[in-house]
C-alpha positions as CSV (number, residue, x, y, z in Angstrom):
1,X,107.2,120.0,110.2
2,X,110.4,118.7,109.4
3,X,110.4,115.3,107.9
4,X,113.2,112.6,107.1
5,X,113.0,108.7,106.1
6,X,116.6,108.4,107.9
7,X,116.9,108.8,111.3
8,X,120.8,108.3,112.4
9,X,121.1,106.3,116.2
10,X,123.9,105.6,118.5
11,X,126.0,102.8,117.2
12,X,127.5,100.8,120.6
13,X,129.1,97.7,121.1
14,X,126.0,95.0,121.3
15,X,125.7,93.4,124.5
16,X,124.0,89.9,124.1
17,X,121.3,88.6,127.3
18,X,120.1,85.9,126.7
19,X,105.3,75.2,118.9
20,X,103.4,76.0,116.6
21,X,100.3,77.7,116.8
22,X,97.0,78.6,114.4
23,X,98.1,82.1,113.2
24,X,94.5,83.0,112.9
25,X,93.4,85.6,115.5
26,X,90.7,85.7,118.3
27,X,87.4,87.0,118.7
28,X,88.0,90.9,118.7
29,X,86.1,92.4,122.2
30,X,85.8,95.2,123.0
31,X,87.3,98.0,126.0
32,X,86.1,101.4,125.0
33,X,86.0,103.1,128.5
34,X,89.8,102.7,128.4
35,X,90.8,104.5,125.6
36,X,91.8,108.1,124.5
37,X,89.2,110.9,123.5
38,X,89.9,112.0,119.8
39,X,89.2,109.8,116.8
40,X,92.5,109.5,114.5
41,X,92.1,108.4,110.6
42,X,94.5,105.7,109.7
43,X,93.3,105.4,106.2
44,X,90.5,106.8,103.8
45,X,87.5,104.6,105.4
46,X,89.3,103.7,109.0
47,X,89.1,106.2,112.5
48,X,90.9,104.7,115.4
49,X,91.1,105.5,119.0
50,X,94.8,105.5,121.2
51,X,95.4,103.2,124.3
52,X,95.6,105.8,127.4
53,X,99.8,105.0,128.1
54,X,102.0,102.5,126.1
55,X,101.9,98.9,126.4
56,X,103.6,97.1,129.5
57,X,104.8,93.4,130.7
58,X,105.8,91.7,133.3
59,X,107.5,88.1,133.1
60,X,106.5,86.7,136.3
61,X,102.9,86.8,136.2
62,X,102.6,86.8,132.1
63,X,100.2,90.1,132.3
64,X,100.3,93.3,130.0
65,X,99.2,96.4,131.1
66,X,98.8,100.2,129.5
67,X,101.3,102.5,131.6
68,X,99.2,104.4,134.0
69,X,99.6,108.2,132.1
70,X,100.4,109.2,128.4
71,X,103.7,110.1,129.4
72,X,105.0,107.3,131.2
73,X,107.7,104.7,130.8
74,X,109.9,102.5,132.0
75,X,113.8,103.6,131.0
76,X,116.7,102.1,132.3
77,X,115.1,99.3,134.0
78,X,114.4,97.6,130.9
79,X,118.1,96.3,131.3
80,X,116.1,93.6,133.8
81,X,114.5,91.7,130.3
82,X,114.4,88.1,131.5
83,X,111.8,85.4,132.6
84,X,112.7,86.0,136.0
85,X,112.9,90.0,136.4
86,X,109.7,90.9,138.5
87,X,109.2,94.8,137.8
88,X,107.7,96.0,134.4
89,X,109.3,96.2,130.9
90,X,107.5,98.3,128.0
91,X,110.6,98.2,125.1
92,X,110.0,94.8,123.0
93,X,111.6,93.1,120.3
94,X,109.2,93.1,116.7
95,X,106.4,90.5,116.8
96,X,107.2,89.0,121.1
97,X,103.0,89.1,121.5
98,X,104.1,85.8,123.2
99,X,102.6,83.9,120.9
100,X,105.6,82.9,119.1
101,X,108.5,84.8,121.0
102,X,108.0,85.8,124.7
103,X,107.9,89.2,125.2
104,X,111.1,89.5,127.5
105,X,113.0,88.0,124.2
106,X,116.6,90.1,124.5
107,X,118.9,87.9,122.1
108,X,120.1,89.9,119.1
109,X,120.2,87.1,116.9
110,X,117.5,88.2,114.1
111,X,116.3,85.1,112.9
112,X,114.6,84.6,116.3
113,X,112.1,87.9,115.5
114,X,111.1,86.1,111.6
115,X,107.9,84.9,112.6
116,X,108.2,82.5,109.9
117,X,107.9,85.9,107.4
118,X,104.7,86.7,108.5
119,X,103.5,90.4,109.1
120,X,102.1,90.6,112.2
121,X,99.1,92.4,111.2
122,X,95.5,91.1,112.7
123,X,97.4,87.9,113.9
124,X,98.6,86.8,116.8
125,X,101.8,88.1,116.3
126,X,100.2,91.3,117.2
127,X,100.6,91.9,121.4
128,X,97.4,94.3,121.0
129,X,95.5,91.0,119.0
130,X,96.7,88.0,121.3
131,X,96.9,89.4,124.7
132,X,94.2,90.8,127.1
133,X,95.5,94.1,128.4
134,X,94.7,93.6,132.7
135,X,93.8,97.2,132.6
136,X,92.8,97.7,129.1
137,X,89.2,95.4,129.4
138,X,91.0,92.4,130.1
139,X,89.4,91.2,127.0
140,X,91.7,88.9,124.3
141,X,91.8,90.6,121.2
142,X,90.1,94.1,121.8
143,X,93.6,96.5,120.9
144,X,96.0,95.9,117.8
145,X,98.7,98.0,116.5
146,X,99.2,100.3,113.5
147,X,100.1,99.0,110.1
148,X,103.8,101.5,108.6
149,X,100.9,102.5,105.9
150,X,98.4,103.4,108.9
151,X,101.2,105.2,110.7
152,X,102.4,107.6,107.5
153,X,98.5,107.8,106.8
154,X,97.9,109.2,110.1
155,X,101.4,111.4,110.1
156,X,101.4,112.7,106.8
157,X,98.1,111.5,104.4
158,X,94.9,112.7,106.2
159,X,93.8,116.3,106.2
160,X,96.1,118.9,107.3
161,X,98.9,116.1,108.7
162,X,101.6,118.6,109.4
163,X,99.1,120.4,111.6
164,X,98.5,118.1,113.9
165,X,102.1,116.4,114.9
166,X,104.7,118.7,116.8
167,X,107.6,117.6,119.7
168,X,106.5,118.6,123.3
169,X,107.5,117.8,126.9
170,X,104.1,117.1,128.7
171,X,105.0,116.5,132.6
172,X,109.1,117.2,132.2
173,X,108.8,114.1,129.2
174,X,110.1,114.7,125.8
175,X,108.0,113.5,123.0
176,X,105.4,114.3,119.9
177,X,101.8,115.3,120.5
178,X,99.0,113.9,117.5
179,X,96.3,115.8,117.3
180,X,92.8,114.0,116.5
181,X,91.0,115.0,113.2
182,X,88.7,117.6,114.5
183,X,90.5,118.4,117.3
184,X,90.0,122.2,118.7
185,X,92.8,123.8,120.9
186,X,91.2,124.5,124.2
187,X,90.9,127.7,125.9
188,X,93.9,128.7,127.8
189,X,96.3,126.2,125.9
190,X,98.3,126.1,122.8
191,X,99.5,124.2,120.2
192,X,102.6,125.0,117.9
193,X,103.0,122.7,114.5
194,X,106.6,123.4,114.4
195,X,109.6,121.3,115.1
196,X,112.0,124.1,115.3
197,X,112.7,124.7,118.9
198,X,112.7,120.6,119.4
199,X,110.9,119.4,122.3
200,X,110.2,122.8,123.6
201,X,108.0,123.8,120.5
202,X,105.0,122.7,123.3
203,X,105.4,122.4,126.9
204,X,102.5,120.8,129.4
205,X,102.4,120.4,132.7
206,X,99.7,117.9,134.1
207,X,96.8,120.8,134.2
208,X,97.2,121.6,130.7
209,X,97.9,118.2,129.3
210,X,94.6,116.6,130.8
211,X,92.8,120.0,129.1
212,X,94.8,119.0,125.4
213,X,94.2,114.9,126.3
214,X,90.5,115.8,127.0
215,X,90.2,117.3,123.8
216,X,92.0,114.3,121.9
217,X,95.4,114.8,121.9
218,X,97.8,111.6,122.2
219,X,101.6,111.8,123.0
220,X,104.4,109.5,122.8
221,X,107.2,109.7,125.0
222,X,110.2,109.8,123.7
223,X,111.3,106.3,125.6
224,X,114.7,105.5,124.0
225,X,115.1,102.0,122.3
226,X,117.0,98.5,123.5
227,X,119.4,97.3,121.4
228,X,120.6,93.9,123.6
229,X,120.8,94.4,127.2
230,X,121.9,98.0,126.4
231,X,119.2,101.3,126.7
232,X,119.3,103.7,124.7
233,X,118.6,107.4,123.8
234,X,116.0,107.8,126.8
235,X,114.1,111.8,126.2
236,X,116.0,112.0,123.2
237,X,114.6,109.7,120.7
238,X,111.5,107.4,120.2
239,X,110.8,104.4,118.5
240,X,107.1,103.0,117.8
241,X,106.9,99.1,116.1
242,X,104.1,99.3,113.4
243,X,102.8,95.6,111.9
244,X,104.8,95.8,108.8
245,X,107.5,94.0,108.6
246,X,110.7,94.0,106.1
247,X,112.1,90.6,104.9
248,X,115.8,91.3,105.5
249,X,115.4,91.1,109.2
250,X,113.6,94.2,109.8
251,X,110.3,96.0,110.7
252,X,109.2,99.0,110.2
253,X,109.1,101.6,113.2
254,X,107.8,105.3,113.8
255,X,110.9,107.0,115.1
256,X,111.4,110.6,116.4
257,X,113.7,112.8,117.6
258,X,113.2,116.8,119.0
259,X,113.9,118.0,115.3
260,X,112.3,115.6,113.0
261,X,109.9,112.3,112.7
262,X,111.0,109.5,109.8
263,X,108.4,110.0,107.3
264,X,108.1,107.0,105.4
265,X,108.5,105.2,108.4
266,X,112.1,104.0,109.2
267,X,113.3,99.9,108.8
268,X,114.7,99.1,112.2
269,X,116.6,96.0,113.4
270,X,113.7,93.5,114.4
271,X,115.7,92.8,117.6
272,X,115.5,96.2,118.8
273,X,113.2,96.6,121.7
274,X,110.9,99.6,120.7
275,X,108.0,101.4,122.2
276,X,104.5,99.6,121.4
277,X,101.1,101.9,121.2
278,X,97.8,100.3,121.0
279,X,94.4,101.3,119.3
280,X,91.2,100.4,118.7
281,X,88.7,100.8,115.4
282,X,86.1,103.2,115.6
283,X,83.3,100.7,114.3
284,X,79.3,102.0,113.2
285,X,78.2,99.8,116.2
């Protein structure tokens, strides 16, 4: 697997759109019929389990939502960020759980992303932590997101790493495939660790896909990035927000592209609207 801490993005010219609260997070609850097969080690002592799509919004009636398949999401449309825009958004600024920054936040100034220089790991800053997910158990509190040491754990620090990340198209839709810890190829499909023929290292249509998804595979689509009220990169790049975030007005993001995934994990602009991913912990009870 080829691996780089630098990823190198289109550079545009940016177009601009444009309380206090106890930091301390809820109640965790629980919605395990929603989420993905295969148990995933984020650290030494800690197995998670993926949200079934990535994480969705819309303004108008304040609800987030998983995308209805792995491969899923939204594109060009994201342009309509705003209050007002009725359909679905699933590219957010760092940190816009809601709790301190809506999620339809656009402006590229970063001083609105700070959160005060808090992390937003186990807080409310967190969409996963603050926000019942309408089709995810509708419960406050039962999904977070990764930690950048969780991420690089699970991509490159539990057993045989490089085995179990490769770029795919599943359904048509560029992306990388994670394999779950134990995870066993099923019959009739296959699985190449390789990023050398980019995206087409594994293809997928829906048949196969539910047989690998079954099994515990997860996949990312490769969703682009917002940078403004301009979309970028769409099947060619992807860009997942971890927890972490870095004190000159950035965060810390898994990013992607068909020949490589940025390994540490790679600062990004806190005001770029990225992909979010949800999990759960694997608990003894």
């Amino acid at each position: 697997m080829k691996k780089t801490a630098t990823i190198i993005v289109s550079i545009v010219t940016l177009l601009a759109v444009s309380c206090t609260k106890d930091p301390q997070a809820p109640e965790r609850g629980t919605a395990l019929a929603y989420r993905t097969a295969g148990e995933f080690s984020v650290s030494e002592n800690l197995k998670v389990r993926f949200s079934p799509g990535n994480l969705q919004y819309r303004a108008t009636t304040h609800e987030f939502r998983f995308a209805e398949h792995q491969w899923d999401y939204i594109g060009d449309d994201n342009i309509n960020i705003g209050s007002n825009y009725d359909g679905w958004i699933d590219l957010f600024g760092w940190g816009t759980s809601g709790f301190m920054i809506a999620p339809y936040t656009s402006t590229q100034d970063p001083d609105a992303y700070t959160n005060d220089g808090n992390s937003a790991t186990n807080n409310n800053y967190d969409w996963g932590v603050f926000n019942a997910i309408v089709n995810g158990g509708n419960t406050q509190g039962a999904w977070r997101t990764l930690s950048s040491e969780e991420w690089e754990y699970l991509l490159d620090g539990r057993e045989k790493a490089d085995q179990k990340v490769a770029p795919a198209l599943v359904c048509d839709v560029p992306g990388i495939v994670i394999l779950s810890d134990y995870f066993a190829v099923p019959d009739s499909c296959v699985f190449a660790a390789t990023f050398d023929n980019g995206f087409e290292s594994n293809i997928y249509d829906e048949h196969f896909w539910n047989k690998m998804a079954a099994a515990g595979a997860v996949f990312l689509p490769a969703a682009g990035y917002r940078d403004g009220a301009v979309i970028l990169d769409c099947d060619e790049y992807g860009a997942y927000w971890s927890t972490t975030f870095n004190p000159t007005h950035q965060a810390f993001a898994v990013c992607f592209s068909p020949y490589q995934i940025s390994i540490p994990l790679l600062a990004n602009q806190n005001f770029y609207g990225n992909s979010v991913r949800l999990v759960q912990n694997i608990t003894e009870d």
